[in-house]
VODO-601847 format. One record per atom (N, C-alpha, C, O): residue in three letters; atom name; residue number from 0; x, y, z. Coordinates in steps of 0.1 Angstrom, whole numbers, plus 5000, padded with zeros to 4 digits. Layout:
@residu Ala, atome CA, num NUM, X X, Y Y, Z Z
...
***
This chain:
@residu Unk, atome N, num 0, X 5008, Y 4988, Z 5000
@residu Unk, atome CA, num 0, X 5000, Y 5000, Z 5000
@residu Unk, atome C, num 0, X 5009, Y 5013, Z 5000
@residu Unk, atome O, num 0, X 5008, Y 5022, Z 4992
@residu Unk, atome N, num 1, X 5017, Y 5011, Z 5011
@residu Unk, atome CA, num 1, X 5028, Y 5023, Z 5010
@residu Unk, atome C, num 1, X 5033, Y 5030, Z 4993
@residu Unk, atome O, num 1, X 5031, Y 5040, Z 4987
@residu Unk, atome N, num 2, X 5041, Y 5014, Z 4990
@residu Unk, atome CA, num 2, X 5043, Y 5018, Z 4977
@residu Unk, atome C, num 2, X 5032, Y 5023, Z 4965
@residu Unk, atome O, num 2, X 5036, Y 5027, Z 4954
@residu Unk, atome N, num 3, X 5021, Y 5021, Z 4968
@residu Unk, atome CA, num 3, X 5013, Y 5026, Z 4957
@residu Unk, atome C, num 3, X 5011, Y 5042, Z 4959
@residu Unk, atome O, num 3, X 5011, Y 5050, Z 4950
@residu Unk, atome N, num 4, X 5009, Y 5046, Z 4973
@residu Unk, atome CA, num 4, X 5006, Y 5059, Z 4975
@residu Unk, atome C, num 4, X 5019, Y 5068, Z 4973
@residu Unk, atome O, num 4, X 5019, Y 5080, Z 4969
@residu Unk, atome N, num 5, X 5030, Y 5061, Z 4976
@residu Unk, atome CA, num 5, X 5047, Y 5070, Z 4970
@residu Unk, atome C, num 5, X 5044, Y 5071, Z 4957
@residu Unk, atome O, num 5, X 5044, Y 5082, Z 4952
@residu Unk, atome N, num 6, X 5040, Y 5057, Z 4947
@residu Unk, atome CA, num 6, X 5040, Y 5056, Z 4933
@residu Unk, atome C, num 6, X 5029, Y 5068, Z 4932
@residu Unk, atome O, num 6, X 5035, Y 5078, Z 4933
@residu Unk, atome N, num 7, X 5019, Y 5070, Z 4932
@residu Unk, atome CA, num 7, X 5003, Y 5084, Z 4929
@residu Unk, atome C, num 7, X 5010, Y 5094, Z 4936
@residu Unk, atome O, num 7, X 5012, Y 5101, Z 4927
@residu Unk, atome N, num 8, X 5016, Y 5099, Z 4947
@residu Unk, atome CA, num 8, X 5014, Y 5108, Z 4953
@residu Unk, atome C, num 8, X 5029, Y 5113, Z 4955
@residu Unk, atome O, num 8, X 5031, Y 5121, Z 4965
@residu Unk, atome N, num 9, X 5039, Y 5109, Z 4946
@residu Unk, atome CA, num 9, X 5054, Y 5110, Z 4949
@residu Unk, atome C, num 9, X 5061, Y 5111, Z 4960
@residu Unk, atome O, num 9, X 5073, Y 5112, Z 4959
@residu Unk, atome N, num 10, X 5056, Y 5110, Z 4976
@residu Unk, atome CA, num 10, X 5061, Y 5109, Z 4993
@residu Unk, atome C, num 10, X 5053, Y 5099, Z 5001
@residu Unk, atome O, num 10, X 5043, Y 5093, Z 4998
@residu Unk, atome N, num 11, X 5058, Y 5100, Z 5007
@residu Unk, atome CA, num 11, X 5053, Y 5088, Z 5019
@residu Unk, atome C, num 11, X 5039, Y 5093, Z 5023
@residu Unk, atome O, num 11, X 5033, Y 5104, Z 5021
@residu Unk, atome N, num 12, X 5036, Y 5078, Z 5028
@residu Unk, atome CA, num 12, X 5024, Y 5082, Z 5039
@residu Unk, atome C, num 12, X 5028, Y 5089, Z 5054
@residu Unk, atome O, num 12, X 5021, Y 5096, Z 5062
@residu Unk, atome N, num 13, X 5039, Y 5085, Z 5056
@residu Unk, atome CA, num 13, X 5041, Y 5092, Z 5065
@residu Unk, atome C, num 13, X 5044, Y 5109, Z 5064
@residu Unk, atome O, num 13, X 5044, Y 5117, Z 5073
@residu Unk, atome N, num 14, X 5046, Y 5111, Z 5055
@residu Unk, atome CA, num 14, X 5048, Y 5121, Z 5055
@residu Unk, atome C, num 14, X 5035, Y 5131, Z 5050
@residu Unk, atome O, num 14, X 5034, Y 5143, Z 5053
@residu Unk, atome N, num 15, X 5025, Y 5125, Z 5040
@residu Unk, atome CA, num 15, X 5011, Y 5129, Z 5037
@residu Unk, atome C, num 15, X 5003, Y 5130, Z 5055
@residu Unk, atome O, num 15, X 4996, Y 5140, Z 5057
@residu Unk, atome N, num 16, X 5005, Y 5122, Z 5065
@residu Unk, atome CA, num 16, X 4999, Y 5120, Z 5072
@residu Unk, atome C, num 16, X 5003, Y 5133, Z 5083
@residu Unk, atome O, num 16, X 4993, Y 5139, Z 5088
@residu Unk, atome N, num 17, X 5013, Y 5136, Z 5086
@residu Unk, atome CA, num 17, X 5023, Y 5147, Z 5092
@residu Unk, atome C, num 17, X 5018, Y 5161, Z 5087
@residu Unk, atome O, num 17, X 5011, Y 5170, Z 5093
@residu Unk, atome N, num 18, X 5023, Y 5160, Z 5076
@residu Unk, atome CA, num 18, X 5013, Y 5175, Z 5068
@residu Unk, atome C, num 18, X 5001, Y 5177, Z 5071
@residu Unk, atome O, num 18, X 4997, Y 5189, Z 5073
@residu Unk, atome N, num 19, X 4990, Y 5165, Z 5072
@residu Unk, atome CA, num 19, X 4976, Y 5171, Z 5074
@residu Unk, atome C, num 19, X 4973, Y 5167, Z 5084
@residu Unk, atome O, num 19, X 4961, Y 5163, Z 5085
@residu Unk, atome N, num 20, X 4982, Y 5166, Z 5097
@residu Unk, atome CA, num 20, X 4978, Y 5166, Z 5110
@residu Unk, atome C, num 20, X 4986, Y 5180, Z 5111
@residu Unk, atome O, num 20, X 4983, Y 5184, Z 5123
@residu Unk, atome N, num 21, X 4996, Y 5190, Z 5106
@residu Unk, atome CA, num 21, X 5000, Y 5199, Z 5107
@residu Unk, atome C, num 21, X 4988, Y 5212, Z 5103
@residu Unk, atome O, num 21, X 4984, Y 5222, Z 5108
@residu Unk, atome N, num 22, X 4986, Y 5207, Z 5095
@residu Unk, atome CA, num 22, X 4977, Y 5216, Z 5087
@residu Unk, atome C, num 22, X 4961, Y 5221, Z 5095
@residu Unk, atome O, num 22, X 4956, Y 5233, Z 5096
@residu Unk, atome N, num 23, X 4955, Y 5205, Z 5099
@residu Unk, atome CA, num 23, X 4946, Y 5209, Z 5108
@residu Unk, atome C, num 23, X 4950, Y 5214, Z 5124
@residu Unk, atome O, num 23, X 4944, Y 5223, Z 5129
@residu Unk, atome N, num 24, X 4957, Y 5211, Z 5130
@residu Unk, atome CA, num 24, X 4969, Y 5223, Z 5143
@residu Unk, atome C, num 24, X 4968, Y 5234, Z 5140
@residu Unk, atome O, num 24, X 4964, Y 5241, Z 5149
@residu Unk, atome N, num 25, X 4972, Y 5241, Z 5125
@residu Unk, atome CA, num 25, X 4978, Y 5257, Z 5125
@residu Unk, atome C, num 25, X 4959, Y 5261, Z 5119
@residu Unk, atome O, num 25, X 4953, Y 5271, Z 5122
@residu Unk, atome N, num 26, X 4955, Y 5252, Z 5113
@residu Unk, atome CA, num 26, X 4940, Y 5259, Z 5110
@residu Unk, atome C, num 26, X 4936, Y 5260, Z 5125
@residu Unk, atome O, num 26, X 4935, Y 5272, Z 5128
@residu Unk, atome N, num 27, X 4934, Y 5252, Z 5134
@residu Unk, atome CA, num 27, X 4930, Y 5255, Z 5147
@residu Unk, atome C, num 27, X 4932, Y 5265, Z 5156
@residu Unk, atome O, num 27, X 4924, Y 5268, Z 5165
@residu Unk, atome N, num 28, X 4944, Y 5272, Z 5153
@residu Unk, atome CA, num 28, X 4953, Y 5280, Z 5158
@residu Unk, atome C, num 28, X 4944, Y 5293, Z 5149
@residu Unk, atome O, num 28, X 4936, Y 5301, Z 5152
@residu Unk, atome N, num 29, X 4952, Y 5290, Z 5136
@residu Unk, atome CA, num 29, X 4945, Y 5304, Z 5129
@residu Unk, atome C, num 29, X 4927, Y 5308, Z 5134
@residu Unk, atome O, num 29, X 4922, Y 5319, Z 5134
@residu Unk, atome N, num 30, X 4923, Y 5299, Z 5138
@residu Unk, atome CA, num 30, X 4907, Y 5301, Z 5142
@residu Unk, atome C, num 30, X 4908, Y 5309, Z 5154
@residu Unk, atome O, num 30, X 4903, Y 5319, Z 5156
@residu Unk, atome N, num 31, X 4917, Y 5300, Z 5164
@residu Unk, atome CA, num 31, X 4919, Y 5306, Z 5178
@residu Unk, atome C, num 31, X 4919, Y 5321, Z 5177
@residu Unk, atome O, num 31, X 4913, Y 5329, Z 5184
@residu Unk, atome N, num 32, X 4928, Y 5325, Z 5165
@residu Unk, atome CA, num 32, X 4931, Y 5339, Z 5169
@residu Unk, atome C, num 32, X 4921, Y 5349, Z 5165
@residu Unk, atome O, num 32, X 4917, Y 5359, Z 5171
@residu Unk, atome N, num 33, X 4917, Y 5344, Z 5150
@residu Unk, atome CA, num 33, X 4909, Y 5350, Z 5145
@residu Unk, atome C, num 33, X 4898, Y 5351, Z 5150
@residu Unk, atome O, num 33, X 4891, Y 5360, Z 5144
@residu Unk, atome N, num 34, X 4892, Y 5346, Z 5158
@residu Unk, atome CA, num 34, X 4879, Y 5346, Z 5166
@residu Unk, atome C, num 34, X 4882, Y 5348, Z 5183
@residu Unk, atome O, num 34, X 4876, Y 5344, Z 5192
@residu Unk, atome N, num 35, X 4898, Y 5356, Z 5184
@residu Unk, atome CA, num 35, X 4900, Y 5355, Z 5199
@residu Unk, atome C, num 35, X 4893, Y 5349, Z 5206
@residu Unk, atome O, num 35, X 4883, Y 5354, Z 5209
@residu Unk, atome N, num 36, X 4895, Y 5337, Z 5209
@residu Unk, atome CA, num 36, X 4894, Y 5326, Z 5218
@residu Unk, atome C, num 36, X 4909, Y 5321, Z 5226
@residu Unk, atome O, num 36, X 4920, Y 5323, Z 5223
@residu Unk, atome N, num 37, X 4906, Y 5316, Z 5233
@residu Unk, atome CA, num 37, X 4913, Y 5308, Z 5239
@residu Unk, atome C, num 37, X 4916, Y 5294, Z 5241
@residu Unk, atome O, num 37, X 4911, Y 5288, Z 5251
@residu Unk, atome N, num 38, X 4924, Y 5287, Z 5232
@residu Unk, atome CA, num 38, X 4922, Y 5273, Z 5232
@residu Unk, atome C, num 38, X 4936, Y 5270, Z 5235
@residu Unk, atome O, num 38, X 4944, Y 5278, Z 5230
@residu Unk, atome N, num 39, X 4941, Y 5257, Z 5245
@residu Unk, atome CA, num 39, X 4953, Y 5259, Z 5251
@residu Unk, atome C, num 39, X 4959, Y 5252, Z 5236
@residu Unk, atome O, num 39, X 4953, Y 5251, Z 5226
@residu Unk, atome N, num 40, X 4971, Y 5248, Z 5237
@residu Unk, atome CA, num 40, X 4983, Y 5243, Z 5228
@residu Unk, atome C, num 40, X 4982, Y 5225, Z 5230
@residu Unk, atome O, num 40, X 4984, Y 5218, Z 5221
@residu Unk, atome N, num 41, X 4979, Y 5219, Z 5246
@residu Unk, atome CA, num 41, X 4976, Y 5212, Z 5250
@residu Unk, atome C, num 41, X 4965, Y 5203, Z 5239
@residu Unk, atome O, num 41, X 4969, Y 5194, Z 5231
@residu Unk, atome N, num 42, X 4953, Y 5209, Z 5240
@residu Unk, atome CA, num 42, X 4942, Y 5208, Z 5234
@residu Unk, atome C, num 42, X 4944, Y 5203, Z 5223
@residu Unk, atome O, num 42, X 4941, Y 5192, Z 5219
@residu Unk, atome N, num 43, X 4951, Y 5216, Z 5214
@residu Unk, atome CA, num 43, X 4950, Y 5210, Z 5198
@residu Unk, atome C, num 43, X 4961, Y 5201, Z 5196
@residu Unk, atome O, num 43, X 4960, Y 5195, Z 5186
@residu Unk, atome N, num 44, X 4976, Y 5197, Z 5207
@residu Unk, atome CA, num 44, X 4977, Y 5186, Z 5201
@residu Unk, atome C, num 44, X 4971, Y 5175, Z 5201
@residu Unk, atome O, num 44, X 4971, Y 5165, Z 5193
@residu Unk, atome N, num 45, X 4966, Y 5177, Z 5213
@residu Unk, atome CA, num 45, X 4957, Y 5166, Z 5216
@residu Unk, atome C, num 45, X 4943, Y 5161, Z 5199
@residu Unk, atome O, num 45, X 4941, Y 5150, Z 5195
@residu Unk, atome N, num 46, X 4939, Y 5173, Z 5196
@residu Unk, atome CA, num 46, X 4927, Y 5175, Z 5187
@residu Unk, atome C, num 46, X 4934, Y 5167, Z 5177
@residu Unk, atome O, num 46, X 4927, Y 5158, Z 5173
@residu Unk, atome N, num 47, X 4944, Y 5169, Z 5173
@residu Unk, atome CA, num 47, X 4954, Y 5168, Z 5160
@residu Unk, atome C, num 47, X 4960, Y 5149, Z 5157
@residu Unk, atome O, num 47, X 4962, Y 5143, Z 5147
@residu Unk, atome N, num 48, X 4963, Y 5145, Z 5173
@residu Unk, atome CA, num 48, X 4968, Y 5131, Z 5174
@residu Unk, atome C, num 48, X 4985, Y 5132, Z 5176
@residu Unk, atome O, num 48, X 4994, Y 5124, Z 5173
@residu Unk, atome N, num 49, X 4985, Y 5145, Z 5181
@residu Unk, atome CA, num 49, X 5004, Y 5145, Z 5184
@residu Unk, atome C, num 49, X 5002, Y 5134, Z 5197
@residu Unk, atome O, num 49, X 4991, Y 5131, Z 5202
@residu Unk, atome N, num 50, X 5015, Y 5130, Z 5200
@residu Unk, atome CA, num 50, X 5018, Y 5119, Z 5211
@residu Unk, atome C, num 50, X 5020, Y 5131, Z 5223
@residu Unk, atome O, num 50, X 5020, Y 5126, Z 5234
@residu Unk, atome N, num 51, X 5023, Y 5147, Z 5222
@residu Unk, atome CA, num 51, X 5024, Y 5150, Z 5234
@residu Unk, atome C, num 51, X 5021, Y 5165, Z 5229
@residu Unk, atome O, num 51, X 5018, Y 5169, Z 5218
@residu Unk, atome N, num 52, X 5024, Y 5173, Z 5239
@residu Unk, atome CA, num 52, X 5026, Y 5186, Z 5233
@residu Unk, atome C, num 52, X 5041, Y 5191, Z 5228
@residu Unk, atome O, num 52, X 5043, Y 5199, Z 5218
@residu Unk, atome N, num 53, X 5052, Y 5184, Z 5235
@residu Unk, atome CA, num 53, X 5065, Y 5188, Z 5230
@residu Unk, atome C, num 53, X 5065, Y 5182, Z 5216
@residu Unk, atome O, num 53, X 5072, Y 5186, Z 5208
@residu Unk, atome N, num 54, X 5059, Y 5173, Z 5214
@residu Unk, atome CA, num 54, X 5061, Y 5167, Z 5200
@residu Unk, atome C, num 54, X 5054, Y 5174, Z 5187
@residu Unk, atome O, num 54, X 5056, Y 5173, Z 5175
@residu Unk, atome N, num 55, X 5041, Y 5183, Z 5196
@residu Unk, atome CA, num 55, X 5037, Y 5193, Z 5182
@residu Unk, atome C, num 55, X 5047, Y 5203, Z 5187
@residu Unk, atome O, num 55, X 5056, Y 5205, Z 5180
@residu Unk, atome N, num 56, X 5046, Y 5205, Z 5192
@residu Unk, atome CA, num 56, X 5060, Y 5222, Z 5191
@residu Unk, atome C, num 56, X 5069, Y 5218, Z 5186
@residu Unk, atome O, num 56, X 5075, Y 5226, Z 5180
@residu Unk, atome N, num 57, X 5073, Y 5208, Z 5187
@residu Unk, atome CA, num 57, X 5087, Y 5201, Z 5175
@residu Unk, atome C, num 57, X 5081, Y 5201, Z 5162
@residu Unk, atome O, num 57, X 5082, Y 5212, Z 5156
@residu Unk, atome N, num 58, X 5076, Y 5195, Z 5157
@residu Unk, atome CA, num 58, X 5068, Y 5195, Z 5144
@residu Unk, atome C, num 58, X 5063, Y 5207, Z 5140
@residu Unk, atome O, num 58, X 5068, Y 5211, Z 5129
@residu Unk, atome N, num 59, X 5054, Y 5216, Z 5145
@residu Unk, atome CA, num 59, X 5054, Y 5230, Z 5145
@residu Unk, atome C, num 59, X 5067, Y 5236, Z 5141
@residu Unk, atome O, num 59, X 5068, Y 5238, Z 5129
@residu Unk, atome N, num 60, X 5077, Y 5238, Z 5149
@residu Unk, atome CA, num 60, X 5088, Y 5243, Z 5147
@residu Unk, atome C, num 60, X 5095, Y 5238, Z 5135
@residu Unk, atome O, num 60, X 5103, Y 5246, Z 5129
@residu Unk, atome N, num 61, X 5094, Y 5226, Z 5131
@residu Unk, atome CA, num 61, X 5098, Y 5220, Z 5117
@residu Unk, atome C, num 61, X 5093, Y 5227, Z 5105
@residu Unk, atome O, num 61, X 5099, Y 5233, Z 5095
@residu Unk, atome N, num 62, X 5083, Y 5227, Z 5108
@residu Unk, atome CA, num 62, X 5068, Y 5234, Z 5095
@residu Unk, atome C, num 62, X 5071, Y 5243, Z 5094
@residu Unk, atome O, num 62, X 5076, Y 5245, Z 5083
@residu Unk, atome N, num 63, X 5071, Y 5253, Z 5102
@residu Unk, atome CA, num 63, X 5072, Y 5271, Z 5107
@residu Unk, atome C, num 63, X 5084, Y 5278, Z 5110
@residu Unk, atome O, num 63, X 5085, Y 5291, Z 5111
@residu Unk, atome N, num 64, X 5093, Y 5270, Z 5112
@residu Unk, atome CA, num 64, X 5105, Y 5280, Z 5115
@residu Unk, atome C, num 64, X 5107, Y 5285, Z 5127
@residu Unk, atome O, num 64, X 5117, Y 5290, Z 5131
@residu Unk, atome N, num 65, X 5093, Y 5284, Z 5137
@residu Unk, atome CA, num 65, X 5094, Y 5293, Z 5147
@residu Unk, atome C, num 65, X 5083, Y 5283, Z 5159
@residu Unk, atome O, num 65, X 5077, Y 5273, Z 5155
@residu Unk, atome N, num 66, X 5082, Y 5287, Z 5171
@residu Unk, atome CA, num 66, X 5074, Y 5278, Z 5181
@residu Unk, atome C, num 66, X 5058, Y 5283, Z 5177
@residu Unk, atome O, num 66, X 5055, Y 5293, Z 5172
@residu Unk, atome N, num 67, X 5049, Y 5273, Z 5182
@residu Unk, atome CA, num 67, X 5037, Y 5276, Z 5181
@residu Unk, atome C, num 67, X 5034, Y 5295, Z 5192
@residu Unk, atome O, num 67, X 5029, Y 5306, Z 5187
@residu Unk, atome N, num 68, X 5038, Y 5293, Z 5201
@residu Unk, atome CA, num 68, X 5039, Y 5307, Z 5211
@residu Unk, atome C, num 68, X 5043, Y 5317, Z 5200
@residu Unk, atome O, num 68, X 5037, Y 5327, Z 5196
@residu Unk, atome N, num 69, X 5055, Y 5314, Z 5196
@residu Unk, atome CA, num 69, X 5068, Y 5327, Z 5188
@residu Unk, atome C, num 69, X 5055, Y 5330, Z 5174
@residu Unk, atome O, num 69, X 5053, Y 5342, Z 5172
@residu Unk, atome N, num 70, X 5049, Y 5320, Z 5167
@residu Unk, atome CA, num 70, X 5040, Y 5323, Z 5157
@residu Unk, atome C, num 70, X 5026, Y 5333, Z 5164
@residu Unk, atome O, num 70, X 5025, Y 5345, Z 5161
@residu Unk, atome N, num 71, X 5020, Y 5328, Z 5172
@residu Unk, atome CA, num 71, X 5011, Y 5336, Z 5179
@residu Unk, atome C, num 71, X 5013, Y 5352, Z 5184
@residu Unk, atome O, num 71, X 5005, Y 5361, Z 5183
@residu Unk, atome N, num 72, X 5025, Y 5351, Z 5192
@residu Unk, atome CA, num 72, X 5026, Y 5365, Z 5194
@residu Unk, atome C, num 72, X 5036, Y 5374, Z 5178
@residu Unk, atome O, num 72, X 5040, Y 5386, Z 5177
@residu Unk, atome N, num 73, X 5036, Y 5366, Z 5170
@residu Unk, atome CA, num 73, X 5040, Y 5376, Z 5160
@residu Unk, atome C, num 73, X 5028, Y 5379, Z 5152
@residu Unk, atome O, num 73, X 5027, Y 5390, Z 5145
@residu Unk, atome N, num 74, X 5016, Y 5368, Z 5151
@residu Unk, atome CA, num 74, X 5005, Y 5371, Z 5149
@residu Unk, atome C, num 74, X 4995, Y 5387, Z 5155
@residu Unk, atome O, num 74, X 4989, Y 5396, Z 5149
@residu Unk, atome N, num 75, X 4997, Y 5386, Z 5167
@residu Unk, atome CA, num 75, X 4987, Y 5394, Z 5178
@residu Unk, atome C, num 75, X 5000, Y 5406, Z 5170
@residu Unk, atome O, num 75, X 4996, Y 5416, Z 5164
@residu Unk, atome N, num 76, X 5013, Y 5405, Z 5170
@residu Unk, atome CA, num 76, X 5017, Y 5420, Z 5167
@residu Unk, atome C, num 76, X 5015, Y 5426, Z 5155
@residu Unk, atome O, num 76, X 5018, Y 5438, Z 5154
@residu Unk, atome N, num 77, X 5008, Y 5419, Z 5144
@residu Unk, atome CA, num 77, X 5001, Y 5423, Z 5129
@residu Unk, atome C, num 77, X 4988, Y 5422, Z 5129
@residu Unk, atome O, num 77, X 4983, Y 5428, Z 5120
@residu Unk, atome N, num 78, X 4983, Y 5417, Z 5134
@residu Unk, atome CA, num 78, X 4971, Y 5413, Z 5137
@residu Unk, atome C, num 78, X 4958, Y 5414, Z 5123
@residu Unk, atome O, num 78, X 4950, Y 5407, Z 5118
@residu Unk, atome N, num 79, X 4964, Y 5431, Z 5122
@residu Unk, atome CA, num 79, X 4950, Y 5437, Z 5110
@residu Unk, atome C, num 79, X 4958, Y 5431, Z 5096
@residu Unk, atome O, num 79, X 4952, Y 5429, Z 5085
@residu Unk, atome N, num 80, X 4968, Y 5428, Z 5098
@residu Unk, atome CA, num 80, X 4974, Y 5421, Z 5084
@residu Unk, atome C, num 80, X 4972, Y 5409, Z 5083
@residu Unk, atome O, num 80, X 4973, Y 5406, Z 5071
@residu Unk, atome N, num 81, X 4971, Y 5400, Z 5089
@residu Unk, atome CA, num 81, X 4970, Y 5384, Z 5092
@residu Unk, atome C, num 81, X 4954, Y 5383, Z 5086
@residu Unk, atome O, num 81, X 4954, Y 5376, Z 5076
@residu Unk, atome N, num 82, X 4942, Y 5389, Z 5092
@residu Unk, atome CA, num 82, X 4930, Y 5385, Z 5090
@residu Unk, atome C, num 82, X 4928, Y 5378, Z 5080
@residu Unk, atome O, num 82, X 4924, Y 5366, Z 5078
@residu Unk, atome N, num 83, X 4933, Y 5387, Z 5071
@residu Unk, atome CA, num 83, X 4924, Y 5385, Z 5053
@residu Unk, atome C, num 83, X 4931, Y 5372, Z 5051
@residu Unk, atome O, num 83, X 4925, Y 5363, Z 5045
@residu Unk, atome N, num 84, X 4941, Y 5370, Z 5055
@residu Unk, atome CA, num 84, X 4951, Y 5363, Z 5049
@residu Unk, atome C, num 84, X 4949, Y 5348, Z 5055
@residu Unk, atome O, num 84, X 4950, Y 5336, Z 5050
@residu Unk, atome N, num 85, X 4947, Y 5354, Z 5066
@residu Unk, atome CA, num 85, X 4944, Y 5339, Z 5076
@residu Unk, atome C, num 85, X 4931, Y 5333, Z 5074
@residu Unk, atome O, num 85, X 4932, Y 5321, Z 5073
@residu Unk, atome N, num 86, X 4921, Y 5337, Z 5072
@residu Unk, atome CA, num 86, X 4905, Y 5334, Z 5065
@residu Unk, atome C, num 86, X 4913, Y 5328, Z 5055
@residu Unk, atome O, num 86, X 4920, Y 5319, Z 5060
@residu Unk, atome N, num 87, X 4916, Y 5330, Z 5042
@residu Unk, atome CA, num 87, X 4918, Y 5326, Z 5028
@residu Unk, atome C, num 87, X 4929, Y 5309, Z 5031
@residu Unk, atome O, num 87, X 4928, Y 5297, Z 5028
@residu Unk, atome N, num 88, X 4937, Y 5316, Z 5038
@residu Unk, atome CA, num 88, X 4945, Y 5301, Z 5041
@residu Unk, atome C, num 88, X 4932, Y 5287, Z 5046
@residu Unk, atome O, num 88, X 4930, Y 5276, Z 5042
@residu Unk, atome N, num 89, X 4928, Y 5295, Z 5056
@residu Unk, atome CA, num 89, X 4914, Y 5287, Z 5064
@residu Unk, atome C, num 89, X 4909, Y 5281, Z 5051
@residu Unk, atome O, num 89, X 4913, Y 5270, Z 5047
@residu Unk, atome N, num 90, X 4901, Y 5288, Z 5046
@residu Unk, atome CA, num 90, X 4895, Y 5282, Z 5032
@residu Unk, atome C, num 90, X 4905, Y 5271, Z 5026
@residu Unk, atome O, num 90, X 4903, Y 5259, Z 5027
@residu Unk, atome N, num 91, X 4913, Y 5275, Z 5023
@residu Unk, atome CA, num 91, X 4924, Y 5264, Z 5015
@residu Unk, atome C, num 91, X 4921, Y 5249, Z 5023
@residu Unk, atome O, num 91, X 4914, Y 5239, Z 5020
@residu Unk, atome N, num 92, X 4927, Y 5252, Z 5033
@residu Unk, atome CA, num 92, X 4927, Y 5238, Z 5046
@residu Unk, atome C, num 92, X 4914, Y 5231, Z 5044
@residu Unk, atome O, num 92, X 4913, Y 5219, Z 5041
@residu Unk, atome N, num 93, X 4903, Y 5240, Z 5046
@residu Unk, atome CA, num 93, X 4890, Y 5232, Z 5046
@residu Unk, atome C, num 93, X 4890, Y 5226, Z 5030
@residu Unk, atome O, num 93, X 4889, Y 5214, Z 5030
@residu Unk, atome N, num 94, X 4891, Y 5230, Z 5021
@residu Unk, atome CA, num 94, X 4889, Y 5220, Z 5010
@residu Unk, atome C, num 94, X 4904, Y 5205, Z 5007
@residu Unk, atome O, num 94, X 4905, Y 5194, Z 5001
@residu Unk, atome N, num 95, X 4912, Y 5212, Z 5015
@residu Unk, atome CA, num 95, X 4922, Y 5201, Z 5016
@residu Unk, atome C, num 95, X 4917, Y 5190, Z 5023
@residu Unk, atome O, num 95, X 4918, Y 5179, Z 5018
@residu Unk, atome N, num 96, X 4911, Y 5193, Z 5034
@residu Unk, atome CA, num 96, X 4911, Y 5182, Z 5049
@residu Unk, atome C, num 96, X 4897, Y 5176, Z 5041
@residu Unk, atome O, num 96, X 4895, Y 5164, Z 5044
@residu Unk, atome N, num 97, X 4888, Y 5181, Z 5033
@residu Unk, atome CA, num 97, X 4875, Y 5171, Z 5027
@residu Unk, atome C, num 97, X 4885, Y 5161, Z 5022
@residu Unk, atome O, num 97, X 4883, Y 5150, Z 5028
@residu Unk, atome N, num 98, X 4893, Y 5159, Z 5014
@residu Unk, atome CA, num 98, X 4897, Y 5146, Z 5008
@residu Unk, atome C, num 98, X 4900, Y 5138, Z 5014
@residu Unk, atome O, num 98, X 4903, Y 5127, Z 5010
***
């Protein structure tokens, strides 16, 4: 099976699998902000299927360049520039995570 989905999809399942448990985390996140809420870091790894929280802030930090926190407060410091931007990404995710 592996090899059929490398052969259709050129990378691993492991790594299709990483991405879109990445992807639904930072959608989570972008919602958090965008609708000021408060949802802990705890939570969405939990939501997501990380094995802990140090293990999404590692992976986070892989993806992003920067910690789940370090992304957030550079978020809240642009804030009015993020919106548009972060809705449209939102959209993207939601038609990715249907398949």
């Amino acid at each position: 099976m592996q090899k059929n989905i490398k052969e259709a999809t050129g990378t691993n399942l492991k790594l299709i699998i990483s991405n879109k448990r990445f992807l639904k985390a930072i959608s989570l996140i972008n919602r958090n902000l965008i609708n000021n809420t408060n949802i802990s870091l705890t939570l969405i790894s939990y939501e997501c299927n990380y094995y802990d929280q140090a293990h999404f802030i590692k992976e986070f930090k892989r993806f992003m360049g920067m910690t789940p926190l370090e992304y957030i407060r550079s978020f809240n410091d642009k804030k009015d520039n993020y919106i548009l931007t972060l809705q449209s990404f939102n959209t993207l995710i939601d038609v990715f995570n249907k398949d």
